[in-house]
C-alpha positions, 0 to 999 in steps of 0.5 A: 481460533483462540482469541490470545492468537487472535490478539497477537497476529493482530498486534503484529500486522498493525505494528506491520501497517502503520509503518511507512511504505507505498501504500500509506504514502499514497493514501496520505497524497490523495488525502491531503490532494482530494480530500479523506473521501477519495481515500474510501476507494484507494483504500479499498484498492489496497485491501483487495490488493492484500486480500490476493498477496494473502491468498497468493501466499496461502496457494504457495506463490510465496514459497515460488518468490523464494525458490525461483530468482526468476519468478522473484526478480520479474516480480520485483522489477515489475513492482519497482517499475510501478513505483518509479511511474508514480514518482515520476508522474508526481516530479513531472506530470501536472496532473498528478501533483499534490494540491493545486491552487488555481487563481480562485484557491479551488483545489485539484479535483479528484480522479473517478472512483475506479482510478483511485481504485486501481492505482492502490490496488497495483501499488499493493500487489506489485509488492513481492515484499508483502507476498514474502511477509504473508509466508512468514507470518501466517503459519505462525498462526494457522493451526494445521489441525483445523480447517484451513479456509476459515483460518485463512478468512479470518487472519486476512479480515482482520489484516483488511480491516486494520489496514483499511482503518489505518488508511483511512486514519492518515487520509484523515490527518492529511486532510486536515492540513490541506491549507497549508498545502494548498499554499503553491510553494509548498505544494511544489516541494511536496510535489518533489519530496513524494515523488522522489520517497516513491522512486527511492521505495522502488530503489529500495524494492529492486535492492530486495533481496530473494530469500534463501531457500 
């Protein structure tokens, strides 16, 4: 692939990864909760979840979400629900608050690796949005006189690699100002700011309209 075509997808996914979504949210809880380190896994979740929205998309299922209101709403709801889950446990559920402060000051101690892992990877790839955004994008840039496989690596390695990089890079941020969010007042409103930004993103997901065909 020539390195000007290289340049341009690369500039439009990082204009694509470091806007504001689920994704970035979550990496920006578990890093000012646990600390930059838990963000190795759930970072690593969402890219293997981007890694199957991008093969999904070369196999067609993009093509599917467009043609099929079945298919496109199943998805759709079943990604909202995913996020209505989260903002909830964040409003109510103890243990998935932001920072906690126990009398000796000791914050929240970070979930295992797997669940780290697992919770980005769902929250990837219950996103017909990215499916949708991975149809569009990538014909621009694949070059049907060429082998299909390589170009289909390439592009999504650098769509991984960005994305990981910019994960990592908020966890970092949010890290840094974990003394004041260890502060309990705060933390509580955070608690209920980041709960309800993931309920309005699954509000925002189930009023995601399916493509013309």
């Amino acid at each position: 692939m020539q390195t000007h075509t290289l340049l341009a997808f690369a500039a439009i996914a990082a204009l694509s990864i470091v806007s504001p979504g689920p994704s970035i949210l979550l990496s920006l809880r578990n890093g000012a909760t646990f600390g930059a380190r838990s963000v190795v896994w759930s970072a690593f979740g969402n890219i293997s979840g981007v890694f199957c929205l991008s093969a999904a998309a070369i196999l067609g299922l993009g093509v599917l979400l467009k043609s099929s209101a079945v298919v496109f709403a199943v998805v759709k709801v079943l990604g909202a629900l995913y996020l209505f889950y989260i903002g909830a446990k964040q409003l109510f559920g103890r243990s998935a608050a932001i920072v906690y402060e126990a009398g000796d000051g000791v914050a929240a101690v970070a979930p295992g690796p797997g669940k780290l892992y697992l919770e980005a990877f769902l929250t990837a790839v219950t996103n017909p949005k990215a499916v949708l955004f991975f149809t569009a994008l990538f014909p621009q840039f694949v070059s049907s006189q060429a082998p299909l496989a390589p170009q289909f690596f390439t592009l999504t390695g650098i769509f991984m690699a960005l994305s990981y990089t910019t994960h990592i890079s908020y966890a970092l941020l949010a890290s840094r100002a974990r003394n004041l969010l260890l502060k309990p007042r705060f933390a509580k409103w955070l608690n209920r700011v980041v709960g309800s930004v993931f309920i309005s993103f699954g509000a925002l997901l189930l009023a995601l309209r399916r493509p013309a065909a």
